[in-house]
C-alpha positions as CSV (number, residue, x, y, z in Angstrom):
1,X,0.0,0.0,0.0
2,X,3.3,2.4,0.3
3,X,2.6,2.6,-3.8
4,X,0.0,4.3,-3.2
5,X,0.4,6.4,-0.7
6,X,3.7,7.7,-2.7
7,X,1.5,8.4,-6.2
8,X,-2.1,9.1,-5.1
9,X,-1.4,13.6,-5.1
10,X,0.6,13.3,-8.0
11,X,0.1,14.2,-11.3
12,X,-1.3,11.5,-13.3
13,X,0.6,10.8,-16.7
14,X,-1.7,9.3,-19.7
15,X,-0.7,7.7,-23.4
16,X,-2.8,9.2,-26.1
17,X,-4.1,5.9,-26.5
18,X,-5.4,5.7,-23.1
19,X,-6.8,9.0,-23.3
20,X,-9.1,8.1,-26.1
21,X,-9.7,4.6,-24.5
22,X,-11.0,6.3,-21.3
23,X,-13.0,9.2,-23.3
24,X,-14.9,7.0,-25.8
25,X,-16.6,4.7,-23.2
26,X,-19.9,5.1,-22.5
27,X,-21.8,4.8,-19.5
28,X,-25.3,5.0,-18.6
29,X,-25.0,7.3,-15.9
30,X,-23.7,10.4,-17.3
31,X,-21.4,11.1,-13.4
32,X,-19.2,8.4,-14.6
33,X,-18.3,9.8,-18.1
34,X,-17.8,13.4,-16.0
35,X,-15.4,11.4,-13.4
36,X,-13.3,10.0,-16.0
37,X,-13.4,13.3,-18.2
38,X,-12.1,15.3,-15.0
39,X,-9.4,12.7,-14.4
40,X,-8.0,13.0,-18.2
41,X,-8.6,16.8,-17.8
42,X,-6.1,16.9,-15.0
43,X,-3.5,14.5,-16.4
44,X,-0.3,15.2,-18.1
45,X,-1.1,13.4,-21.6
46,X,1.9,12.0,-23.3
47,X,1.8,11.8,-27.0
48,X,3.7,9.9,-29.8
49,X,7.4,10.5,-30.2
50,X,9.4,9.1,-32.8
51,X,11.2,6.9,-30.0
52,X,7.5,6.0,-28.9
53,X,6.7,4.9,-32.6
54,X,10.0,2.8,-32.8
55,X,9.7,1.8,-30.0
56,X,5.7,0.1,-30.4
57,X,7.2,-1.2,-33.8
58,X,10.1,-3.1,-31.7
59,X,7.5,-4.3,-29.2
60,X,5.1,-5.8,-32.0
61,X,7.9,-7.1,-33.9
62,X,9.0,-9.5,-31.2
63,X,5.4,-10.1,-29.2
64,X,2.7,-10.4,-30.3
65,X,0.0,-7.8,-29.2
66,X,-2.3,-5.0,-30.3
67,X,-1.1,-1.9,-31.7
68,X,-3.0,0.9,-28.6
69,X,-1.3,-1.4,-26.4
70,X,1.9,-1.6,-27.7
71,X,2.1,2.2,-27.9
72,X,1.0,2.6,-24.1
73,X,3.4,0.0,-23.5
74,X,6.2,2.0,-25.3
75,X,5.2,5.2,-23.9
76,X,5.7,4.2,-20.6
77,X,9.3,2.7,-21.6
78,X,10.3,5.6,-23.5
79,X,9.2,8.2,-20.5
80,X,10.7,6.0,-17.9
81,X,7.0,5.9,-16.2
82,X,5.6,2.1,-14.4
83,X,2.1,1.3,-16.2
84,X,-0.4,0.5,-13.9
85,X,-2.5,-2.2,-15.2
86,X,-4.6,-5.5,-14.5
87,X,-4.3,-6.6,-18.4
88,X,-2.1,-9.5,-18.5
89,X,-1.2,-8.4,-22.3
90,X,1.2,-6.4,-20.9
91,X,3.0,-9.2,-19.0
92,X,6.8,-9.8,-19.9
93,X,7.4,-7.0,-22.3
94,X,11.2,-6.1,-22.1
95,X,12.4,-2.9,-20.4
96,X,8.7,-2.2,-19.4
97,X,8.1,-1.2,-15.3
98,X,4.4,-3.3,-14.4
99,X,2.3,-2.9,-11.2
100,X,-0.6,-4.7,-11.1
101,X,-3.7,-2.9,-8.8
102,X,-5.1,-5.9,-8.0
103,X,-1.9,-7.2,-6.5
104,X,-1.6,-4.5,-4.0
């Protein structure tokens, strides 16, 4: 739980990808869309680099996995940042910092 307690006032910092992941779902309460509109609002969005984009192409070239999340992946390399994640997609990609939520 020290993970936490070291991140929760900081500054979020968001791929592109995720950004438009988080933005295009829908909910049925309209709160929900406003939560997660506030929380990309007040994030540092990270966009594509070229070392991002050679860096996805590296990551699909030697596993196999979809493009938005090979550029996450390569955007948290490339900005030296830990992706906090559940999806096991992620799981043993080189060079790439992983903390899983549920494992806290």
């Amino acid at each position: 739980m020290n993970f936490v307690s070291d991140v929760i006032d900081l500054t979020p910092n968001l791929s592109v990808i995720t950004v438009i992941e988080a933005l295009s779902w829908h909910s049925s309460e309209k709160r929900h869309e406003a939560v997660i509109k506030d929380f990309v609002d007040n994030s540092n969005i990270l966009g594509l680099s070229q070392k991002v984009v050679e860096r996805c192409v590296q990551i699909r070239r030697n596993k196999k996995i979809k493009t938005p999340d090979a550029i996450i992946a390569a955007t948290a390399i490339e900005n030296g940042l830990t992706l906090i994640t559940s999806d096991n997609d992620f799981a043993n990609i080189p060079d790439l910092a992983l903390i899983n939520p549920n494992n806290l």
